[in-house]
Each structure stands twice: as structure tokens, then as C-alpha cells.
C-alpha positions as CSV (number, residue, x, y, z in Angstrom):
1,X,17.2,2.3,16.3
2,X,15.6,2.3,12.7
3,X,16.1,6.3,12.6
4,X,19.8,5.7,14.1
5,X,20.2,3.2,10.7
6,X,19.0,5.9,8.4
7,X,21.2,8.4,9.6
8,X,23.9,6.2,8.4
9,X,23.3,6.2,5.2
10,X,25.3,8.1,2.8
11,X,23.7,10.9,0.7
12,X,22.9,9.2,-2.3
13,X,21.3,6.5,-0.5
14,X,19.8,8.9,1.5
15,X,18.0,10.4,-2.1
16,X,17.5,7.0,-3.4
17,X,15.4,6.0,0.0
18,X,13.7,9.3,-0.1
19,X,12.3,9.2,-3.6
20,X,11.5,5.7,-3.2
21,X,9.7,7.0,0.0
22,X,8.2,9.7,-2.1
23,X,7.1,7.4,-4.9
24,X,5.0,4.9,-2.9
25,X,3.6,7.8,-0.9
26,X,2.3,9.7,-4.1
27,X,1.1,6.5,-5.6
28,X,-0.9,5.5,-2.3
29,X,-2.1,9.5,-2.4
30,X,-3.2,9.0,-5.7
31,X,-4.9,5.5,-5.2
32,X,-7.2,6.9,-2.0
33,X,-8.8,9.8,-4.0
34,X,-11.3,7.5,-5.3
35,X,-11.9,6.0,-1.8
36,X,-13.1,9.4,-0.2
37,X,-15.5,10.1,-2.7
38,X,-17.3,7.6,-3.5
39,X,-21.0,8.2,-2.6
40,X,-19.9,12.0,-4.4
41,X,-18.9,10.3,-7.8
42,X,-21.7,7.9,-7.4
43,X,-24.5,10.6,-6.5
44,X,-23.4,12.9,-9.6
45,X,-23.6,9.8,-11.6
46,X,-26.7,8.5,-10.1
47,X,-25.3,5.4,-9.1
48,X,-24.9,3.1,-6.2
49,X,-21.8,3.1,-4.1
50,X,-20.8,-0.4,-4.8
51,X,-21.4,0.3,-8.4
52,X,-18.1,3.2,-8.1
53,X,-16.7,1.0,-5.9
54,X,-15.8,-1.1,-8.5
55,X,-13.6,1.5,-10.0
56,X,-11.1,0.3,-7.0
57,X,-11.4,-3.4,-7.8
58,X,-10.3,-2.6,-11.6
59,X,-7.6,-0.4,-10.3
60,X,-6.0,-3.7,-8.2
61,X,-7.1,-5.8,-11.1
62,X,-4.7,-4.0,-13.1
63,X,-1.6,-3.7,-11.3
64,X,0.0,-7.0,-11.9
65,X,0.0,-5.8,-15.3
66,X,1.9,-2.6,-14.9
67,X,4.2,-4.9,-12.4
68,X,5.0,-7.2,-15.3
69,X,5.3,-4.3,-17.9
70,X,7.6,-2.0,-15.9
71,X,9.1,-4.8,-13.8
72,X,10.7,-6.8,-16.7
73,X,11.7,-2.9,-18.6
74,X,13.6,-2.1,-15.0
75,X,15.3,-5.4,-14.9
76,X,16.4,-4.7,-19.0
77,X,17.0,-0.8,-18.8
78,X,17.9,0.4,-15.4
79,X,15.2,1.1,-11.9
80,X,15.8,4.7,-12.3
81,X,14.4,5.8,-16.0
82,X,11.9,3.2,-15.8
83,X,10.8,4.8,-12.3
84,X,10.3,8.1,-13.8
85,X,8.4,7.1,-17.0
86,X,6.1,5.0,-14.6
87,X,5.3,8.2,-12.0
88,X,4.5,10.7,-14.9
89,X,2.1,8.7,-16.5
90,X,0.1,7.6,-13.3
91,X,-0.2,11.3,-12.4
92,X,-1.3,12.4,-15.8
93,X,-3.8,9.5,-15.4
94,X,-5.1,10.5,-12.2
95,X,-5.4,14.4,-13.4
96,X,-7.7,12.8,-16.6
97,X,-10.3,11.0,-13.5
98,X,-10.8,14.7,-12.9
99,X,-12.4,15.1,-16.5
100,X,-14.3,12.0,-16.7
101,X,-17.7,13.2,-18.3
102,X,-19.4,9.2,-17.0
103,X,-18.8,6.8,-14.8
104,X,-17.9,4.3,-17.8
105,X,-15.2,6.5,-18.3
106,X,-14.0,6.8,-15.1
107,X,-13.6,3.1,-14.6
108,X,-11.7,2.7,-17.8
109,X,-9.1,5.5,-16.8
110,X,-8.9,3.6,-13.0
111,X,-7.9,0.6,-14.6
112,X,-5.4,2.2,-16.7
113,X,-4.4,3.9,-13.6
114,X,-4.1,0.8,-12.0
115,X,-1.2,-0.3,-14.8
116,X,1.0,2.5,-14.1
117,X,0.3,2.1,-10.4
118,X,1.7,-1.7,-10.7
119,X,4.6,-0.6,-11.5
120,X,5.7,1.5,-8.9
121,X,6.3,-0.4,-6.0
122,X,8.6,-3.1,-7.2
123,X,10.9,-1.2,-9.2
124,X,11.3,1.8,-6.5
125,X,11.7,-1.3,-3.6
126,X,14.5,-2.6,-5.2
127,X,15.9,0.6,-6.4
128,X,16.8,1.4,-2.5
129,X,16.7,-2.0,-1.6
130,X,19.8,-3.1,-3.8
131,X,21.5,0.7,-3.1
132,X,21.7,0.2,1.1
133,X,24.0,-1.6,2.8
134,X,22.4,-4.8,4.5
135,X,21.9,-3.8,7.7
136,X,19.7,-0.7,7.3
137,X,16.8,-2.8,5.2
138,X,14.9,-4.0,8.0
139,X,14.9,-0.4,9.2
140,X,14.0,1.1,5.0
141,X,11.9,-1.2,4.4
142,X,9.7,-0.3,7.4
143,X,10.3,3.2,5.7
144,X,9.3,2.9,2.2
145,X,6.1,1.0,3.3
146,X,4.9,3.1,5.9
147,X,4.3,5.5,2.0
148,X,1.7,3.9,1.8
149,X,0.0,4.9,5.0
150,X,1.5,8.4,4.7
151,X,-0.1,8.8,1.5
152,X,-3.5,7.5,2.9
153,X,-3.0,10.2,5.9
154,X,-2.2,12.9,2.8
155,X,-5.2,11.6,1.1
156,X,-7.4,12.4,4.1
157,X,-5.8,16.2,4.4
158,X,-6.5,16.6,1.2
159,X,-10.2,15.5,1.4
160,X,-10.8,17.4,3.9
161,X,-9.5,20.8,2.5
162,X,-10.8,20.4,-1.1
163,X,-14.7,19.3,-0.2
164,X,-15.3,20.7,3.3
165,X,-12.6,23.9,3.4
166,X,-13.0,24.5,0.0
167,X,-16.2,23.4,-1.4
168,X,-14.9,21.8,-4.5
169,X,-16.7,18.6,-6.1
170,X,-14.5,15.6,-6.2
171,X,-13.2,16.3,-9.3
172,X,-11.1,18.7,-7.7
173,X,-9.6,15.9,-5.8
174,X,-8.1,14.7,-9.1
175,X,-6.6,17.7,-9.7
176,X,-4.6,17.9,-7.0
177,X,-3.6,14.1,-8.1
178,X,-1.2,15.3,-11.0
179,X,1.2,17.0,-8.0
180,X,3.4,13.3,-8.1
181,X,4.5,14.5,-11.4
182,X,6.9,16.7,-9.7
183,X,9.0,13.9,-8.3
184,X,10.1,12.7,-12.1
185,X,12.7,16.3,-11.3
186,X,13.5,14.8,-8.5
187,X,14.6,11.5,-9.7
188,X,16.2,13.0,-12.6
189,X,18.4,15.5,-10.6
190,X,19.4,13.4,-7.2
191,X,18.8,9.9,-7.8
192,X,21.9,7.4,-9.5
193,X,20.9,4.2,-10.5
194,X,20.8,1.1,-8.3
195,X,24.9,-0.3,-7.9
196,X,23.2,-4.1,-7.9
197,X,21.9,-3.4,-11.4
198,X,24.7,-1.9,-13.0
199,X,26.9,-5.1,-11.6
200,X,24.4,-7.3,-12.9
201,X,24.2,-6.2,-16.6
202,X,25.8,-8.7,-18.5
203,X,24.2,-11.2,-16.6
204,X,20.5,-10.1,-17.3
205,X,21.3,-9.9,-20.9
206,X,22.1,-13.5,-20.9
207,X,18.9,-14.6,-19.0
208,X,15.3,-14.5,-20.4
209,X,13.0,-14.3,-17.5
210,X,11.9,-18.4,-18.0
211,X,15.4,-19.0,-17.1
212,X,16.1,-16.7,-14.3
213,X,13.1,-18.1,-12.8
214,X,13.9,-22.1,-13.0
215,X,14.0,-23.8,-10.2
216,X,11.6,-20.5,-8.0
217,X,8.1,-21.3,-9.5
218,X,7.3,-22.3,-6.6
219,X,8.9,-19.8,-4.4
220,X,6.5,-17.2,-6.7
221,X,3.1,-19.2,-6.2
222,X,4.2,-18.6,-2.4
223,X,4.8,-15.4,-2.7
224,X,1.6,-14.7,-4.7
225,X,-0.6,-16.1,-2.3
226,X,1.5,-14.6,0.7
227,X,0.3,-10.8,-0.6
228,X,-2.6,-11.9,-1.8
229,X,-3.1,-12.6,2.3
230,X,-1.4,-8.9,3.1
231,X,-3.5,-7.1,0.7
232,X,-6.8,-8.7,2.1
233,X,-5.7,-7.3,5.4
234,X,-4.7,-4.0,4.4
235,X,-7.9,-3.1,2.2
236,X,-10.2,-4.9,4.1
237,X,-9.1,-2.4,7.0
238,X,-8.9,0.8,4.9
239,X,-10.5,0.8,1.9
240,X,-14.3,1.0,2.9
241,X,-13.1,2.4,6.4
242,X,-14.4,6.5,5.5
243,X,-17.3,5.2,4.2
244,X,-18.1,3.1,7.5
245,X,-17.7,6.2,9.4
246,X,-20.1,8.0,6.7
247,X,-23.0,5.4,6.1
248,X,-23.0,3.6,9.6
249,X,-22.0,6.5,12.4
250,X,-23.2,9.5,10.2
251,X,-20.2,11.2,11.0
252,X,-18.8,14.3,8.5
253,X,-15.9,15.2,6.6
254,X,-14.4,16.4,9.5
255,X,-14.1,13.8,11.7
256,X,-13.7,11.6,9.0
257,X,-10.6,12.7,8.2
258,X,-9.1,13.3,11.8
259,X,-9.8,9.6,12.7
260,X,-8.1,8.6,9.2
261,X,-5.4,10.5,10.3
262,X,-5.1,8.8,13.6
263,X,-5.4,5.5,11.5
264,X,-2.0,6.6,9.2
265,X,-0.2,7.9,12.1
266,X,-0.4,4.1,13.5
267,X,0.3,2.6,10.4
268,X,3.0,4.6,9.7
269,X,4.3,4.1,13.3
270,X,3.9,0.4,13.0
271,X,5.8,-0.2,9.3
272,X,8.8,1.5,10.8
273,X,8.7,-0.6,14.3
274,X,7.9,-3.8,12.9
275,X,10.2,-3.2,10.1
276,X,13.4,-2.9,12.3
277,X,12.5,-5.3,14.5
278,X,12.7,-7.7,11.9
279,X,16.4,-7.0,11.6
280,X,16.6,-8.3,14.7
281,X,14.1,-11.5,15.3
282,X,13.3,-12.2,12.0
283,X,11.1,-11.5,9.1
284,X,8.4,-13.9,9.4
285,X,7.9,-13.7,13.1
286,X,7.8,-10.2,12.9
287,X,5.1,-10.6,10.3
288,X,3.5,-13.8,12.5
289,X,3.2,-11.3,16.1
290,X,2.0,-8.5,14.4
291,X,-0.9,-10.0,12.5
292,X,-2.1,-11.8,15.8
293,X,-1.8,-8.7,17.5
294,X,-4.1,-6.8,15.4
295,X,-7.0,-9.6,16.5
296,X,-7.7,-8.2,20.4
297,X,-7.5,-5.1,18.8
298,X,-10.8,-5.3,16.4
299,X,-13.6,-4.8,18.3
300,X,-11.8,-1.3,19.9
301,X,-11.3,-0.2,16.1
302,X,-15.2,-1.2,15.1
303,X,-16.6,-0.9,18.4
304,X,-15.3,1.8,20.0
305,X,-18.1,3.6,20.3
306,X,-20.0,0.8,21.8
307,X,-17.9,0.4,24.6
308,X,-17.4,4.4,25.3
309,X,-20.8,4.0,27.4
310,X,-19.8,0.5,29.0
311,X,-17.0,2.7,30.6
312,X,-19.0,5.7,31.4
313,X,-17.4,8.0,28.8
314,X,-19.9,10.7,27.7
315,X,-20.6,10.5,24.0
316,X,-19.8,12.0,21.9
317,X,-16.1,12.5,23.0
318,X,-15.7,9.5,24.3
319,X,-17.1,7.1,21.5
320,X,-14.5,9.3,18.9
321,X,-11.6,8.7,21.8
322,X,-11.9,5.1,21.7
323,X,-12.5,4.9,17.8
324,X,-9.3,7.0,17.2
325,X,-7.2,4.4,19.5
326,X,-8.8,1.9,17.4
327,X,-7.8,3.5,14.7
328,X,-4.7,3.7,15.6
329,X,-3.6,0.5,16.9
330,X,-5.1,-1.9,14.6
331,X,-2.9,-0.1,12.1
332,X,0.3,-0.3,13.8
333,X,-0.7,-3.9,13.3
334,X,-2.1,-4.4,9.8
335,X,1.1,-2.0,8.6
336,X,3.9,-3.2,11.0
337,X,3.4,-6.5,9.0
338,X,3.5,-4.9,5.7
339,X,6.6,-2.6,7.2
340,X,8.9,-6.2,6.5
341,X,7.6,-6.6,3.2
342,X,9.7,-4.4,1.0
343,X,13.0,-6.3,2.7
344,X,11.4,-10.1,2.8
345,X,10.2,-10.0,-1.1
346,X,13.3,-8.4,-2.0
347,X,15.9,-10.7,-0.3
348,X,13.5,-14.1,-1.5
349,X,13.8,-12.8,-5.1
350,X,16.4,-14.1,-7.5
351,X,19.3,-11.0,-8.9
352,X,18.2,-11.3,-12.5
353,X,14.3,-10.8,-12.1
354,X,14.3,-8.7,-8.7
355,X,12.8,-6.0,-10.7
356,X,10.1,-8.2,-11.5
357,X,9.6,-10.6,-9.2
358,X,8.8,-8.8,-6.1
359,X,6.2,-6.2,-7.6
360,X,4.4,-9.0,-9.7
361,X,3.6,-11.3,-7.0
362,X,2.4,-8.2,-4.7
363,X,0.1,-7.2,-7.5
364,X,-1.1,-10.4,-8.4
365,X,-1.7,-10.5,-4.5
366,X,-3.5,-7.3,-5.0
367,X,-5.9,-9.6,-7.7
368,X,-6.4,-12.2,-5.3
369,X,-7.5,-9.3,-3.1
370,X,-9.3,-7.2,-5.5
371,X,-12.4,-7.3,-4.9
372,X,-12.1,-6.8,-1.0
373,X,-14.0,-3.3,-1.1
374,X,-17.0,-4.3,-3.4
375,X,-17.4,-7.8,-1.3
376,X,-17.3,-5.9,1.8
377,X,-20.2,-3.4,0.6
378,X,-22.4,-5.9,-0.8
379,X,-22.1,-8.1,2.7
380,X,-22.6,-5.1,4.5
381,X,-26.1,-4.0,2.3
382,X,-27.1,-7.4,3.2
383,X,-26.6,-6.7,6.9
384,X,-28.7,-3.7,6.6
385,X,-25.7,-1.2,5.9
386,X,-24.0,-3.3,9.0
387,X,-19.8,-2.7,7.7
388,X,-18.7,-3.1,11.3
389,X,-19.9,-6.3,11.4
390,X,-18.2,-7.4,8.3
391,X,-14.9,-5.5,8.6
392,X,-14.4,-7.4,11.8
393,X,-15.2,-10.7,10.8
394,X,-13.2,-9.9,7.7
395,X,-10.1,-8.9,9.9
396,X,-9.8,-11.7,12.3
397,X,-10.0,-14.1,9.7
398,X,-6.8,-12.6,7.4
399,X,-5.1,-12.0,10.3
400,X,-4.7,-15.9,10.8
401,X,-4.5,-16.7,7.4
402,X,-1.5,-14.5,7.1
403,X,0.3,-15.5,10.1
404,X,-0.1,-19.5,9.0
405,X,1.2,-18.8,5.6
406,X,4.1,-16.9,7.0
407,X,5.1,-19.3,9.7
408,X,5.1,-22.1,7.0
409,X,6.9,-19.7,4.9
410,X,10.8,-19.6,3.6
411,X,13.1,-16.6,5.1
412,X,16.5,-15.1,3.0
413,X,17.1,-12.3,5.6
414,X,21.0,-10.6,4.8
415,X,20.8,-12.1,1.8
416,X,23.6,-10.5,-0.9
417,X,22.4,-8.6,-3.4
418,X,24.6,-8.6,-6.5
419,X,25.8,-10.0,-10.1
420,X,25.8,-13.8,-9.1
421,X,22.8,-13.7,-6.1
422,X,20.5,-16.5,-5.9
């Protein structure tokens, strides 16, 4: 179904979705560098894990910035050129991580990276959001956020080939960073600004953003603390996930990256499931069924190797087996959830700040959430270098937390987008 919607598309839309696709899956890429290597950056700078670590809280302390900057320049001067300022700069950032000569410096160029990585998502969400027809965004939306995943699963490759195939330091993980730059050509050559936009024009220019926004304060406190919800599920399953399979099962580069793999592949499945089905029963009980369904799913995803001998599996094949369908499931969970977002933040967001709106409250989220990694590393010290433990407490709790604030949530699906949408 989702794939049937796509194909009928048109080819314009068809480029617009693509590079939106392209732009959240290069930005995701460009993010999970830093996740792979952090015991490398923190041995060569003689330095705890946690201590690098906290180059990834900076990184989603900054991104409501870079959604407010970028957000409120898309809504003034078009999604498109804004789009492709905002991608060359976070890949020239990412290439400079590569160069850092301390760990001070790294930090600083994270959080700058963070910025230009805030500003991403919004504008290239409602760039194909306002440029399909209203039918196919359950189905894109599921598409444009299972980038993220996708960029994860490139992340991994990556990893893989530059430390363990071959033999560079992580620096060289940075380097291959600046390849996003390429899709500004892309843009530039194939995409045409979002229809929405260019209908809204004299609108926007009438509106400051205090008065687009009266009467949906509370619609963006909501919101706010809604992603604030998703992004505590989604890092709190991924971002200290390689560095569980390092510290606690001693497992290498390798198999590290085939069971992150396995991990993406489910995501990506699950965003573009969850996503279409959402065109059909709804966006917030899509989002409600599949955050309880990631619950029964935790202690295969933590424990997997636990129960291999319970069920007379020889280890070490079958402790990876049921690890990889851990893997695997809880992310066709955790990201068939976040598939509906793109579509749900879109369609609740008022015309004039839609460039805005969306990508500030999912970065703001992303503060609420910031400091998911480092909290998770220092509970797991504590627990004796325990992080199964803590991931799967962590889990189970967000997982209710986000179905309760979505089930007491508001709902716009088919809304119109347009000059004159409220």
C-alpha cells in the first residue's frame, strides 16, 4: 500500500520526497559518527566515555536553535534555498570533527553541528509535506522518517569499513561525513519549491510569528513535550546501543555493526508500516499500538542472549539470533511511532509558521531528551557497567509515557495545507 501511494506521485514530488528522504538520512548519518566512536575519541583524548558522550547531549541541546534560525528563514524565504544553505554547512561542520586537535574542540564543533542539524528536519518535512497530495502523507511520512534509521544503518556500514576494513582512526569517520554536501546539487537541479509556500506569501509577510501563533501556545507546549517523549524513546534505544554490545557483551566491530544493521532494517520497516497505517486508523492510535508494542519486546532486544540457553540454542549463534530479532523488532516499534510524525506535526501546525513550528517543538523535544545518552552511562557505571538493565527500564517507562500523551492528544489528519490553513 504505502509503496502503491508513492508510485503515484508525480516526478517532481517524487524529487521533492527523495531529497527530503536524502536530507534526514545524511543528517542522521552524520549525527551517529560520534556514537560509534566513542571509547576511540575518548581513549586518544584520555578521557572517559561519558565525558565524549556529552558531545551528543550538546549536539541535541543545540538543535532547537538551528530549528528556530532556519525554521522562521524557510517560512520568510522559501523551504528550498534555506534547505540547501542548512545541509552544506552541517557537512562542512562534520568534516571540521575530523580535525579537532582536543576534545574541548570537538564538543564546541558538535554543538555547532547540532544548529545546522536543527534545521533540517522541519523545513525538508514540510517541503514534501505541503508538495503531495493528501492522501500519500501517511505513506511519506513513514518515508522521510524511516532517514533517520537508514542513516543509522549507513552509519554502521560505514564504521565498519573505515575502523575494521580499513584501519583508519575515527577521524576518518568524519571525513567521510562531508559526502551530504553533494545533495545541495541535487536540490538545486531537481527540486521546485513547496506550491503551499508560494500560495502563502502575502500572507506570511503580514504575520509576525507572535501572531501566527495566537491562540496555539498551547497546542506547541503539547507538542514539545510530545517529542520530548519520542526522542526519549528513540535515543534511549539507539544512542548507547553499540556501546552496550562493546562494554557489556565484548562483542567487535563486526558484529556490532551487523546487529545495528538488523536494528535499522526494523526501524526502517516499521516508519513505513506504521506510517501508512495511520492513513487509515489514525495518527495517534497508530502512535498509541506501536509504543505498547515495543514493551513485550524489551527483554528479547536486552536479553537475547540470556534466553538463547533457556531454549537450548548453542551460543554463540544463538544468543546473536535472538539479539538481532531483538534488534529488529523493538525498532519496528520505537520507529513505526516516529514513522507518523512527519504527517501528525505537520497537519497540527498552523500555514504561516509550518516551517517553524514542527521542527522547533521536535528539537526542543530533543532538549527535553538530551541528556538520554550521558544519563544512561552514568546509571549504567553505577550498575557496575550494567546498560541492559538501564536501557530496559528506560524503554518500558517512555513507552507509556508516550502512548498516554498521545491518547490525550489533539489529531488534524487531511488537514488542508494552503494560503488560509489553520
Amino acid at each position: 500500500m504505502a509503496f502503491a501511494t508513492l508510485r503515484a506521485l508525480n516526478a517532481e514530488q517524487r524529487h521533492t520526497v527523495l531529497a527530503s528522504f536524502l536530507g534526514w538520512t545524511l543528517d542522521a548519518f552524520d549525527f551517529f559518527l560520534l556514537v560509534f566512536v566513542l571509547d576511540n575519541v575518548a581513549k586518544e583524548f584520555g578521557t572517559t566515555t561519558t565525558a565524549v558522550s556529552f558531545g551528543i547531549l550538546l549536539t541535541l541541546a543545540a538543535r532547537p536553535l538551528g530549528a528556530l534560525i532556519f525554521g522562521r528563514l524557510a517560512d520568510r524565504f522559501g523551504r528550498r534555498p534555506v534547505l540547501m544553505v542548512d545541509v552544506a554547512l552541517f557537512s562542512v561542520l562534520e568534516l571540521s570533527c575530523a580535525f579537532a586537535p582536543s576534545l574541548t574542540v570537538l564538543l564546541v564543533l558538535r554543538f555547532l553541528f547540532g544548529i545546522a542539524m536543527g534545521g533540517e528536519w522541519g523545513i525538508g518535512a514540510a517541503l514534501a509535506m505541503e508538495s503531495i497530495p493528501v492522501r500519500a502523507r501517511g505513506a511519506v511520512s513513514g518515508l522521510l522518517q524511516s532517514g533517520y534509521p537508514f542513516g543509522y544503518f549507513l552509519g554502521a556500514l560505514a564504521y565498519w569499513l573505515v575502523t575494521d576494513v580499513l584501519g583508519f582512526s575515527w577521524r576518518g569517520m568524519f571525513v567521510v561525513g562531508a559526502l551530504p554536501a553533494l545533495l545541495v546539487l541535487y536540490l538545486r537541479l531537481k527540486v521546485p519549491e513547496s506550491p503551499a509556500w508560494t500560495s502563502g506569501a502575502a500572507e506570511r509577510h503580514k504575520q509576525n510569528v507572535f501572531e501566527a501563533m495566537r491562540g496555539h501556545w498551547g497546542l506547541f507546549v503539547f507538542m514539545m513535550v510530545l517529542m520530548g517523549a519520542f526522542n526519549m524513546f528513540s535515543h534511549g534505544s539507539q544512542d548507547m546501543y553499540p556501546t552496550f554490545l562493546k562494554a557489556q557483551l565484548h562483542m567487535g566491530p563486526g558484529t556490532v555493526t551487523v546487529l545495528t544493521m538488523l536494528l535499522n532494517v526494523g526501524a526502517i520497516v516499521g516508519g513505513l508500516a506504521f506510517g501508512a497505517w495511520s492513513e487509515h486508523i489514525g495518527r495517534r492510535r497508530a502512535i498509541i499500538a506501536a509504543a505498547l508494542l515495543a514493551i513485550p519486546v524489551v527483554p528479547l532486544w536486552m536479553y537475547g542472549n540470556r534466553l538463547a540457553p533457556w531454549l537450548g540454542w548453542s551460543a554463540p549463534i544463538g544468543s546473536l539470533v535472538l539479539l538481532g530479532a531483538g534488534a529488529f523488532l523493538i525498532q519496528v516499534m520505537v520507529q513505526g511511532a516516529w514513522g507518523i510524525v512527519p504527517s501528525h506535526l505537520n497537519e497540527l501546525a498552523p500555514a504561516p509558521v509550518r516551517g517553524t513550528l514542527p521542527g522547533f517543538a521536535y528539537q526542543l523535544g530533543n532538549l527535553l531528551a538530551a541528556a538520554t545518552a550521558t544519563v544512561q552511562s552514568m546509571l549504567a557505571v553505577r550498575l557496575g557497567g550494567n546498560y541492559a538493565t538501564v536501557m530496559a527500564a528506560w524503554l518500558v517507562a517512555v513507552a507509556l509515557l508516550l502512548a498516554m500523551l498521545a491518547w490525550l492528544g489533539p489529531e488534524a489528519r487531511g488537514r488542508h495545507f494552503g494560503a488560509g490553513s489553520t
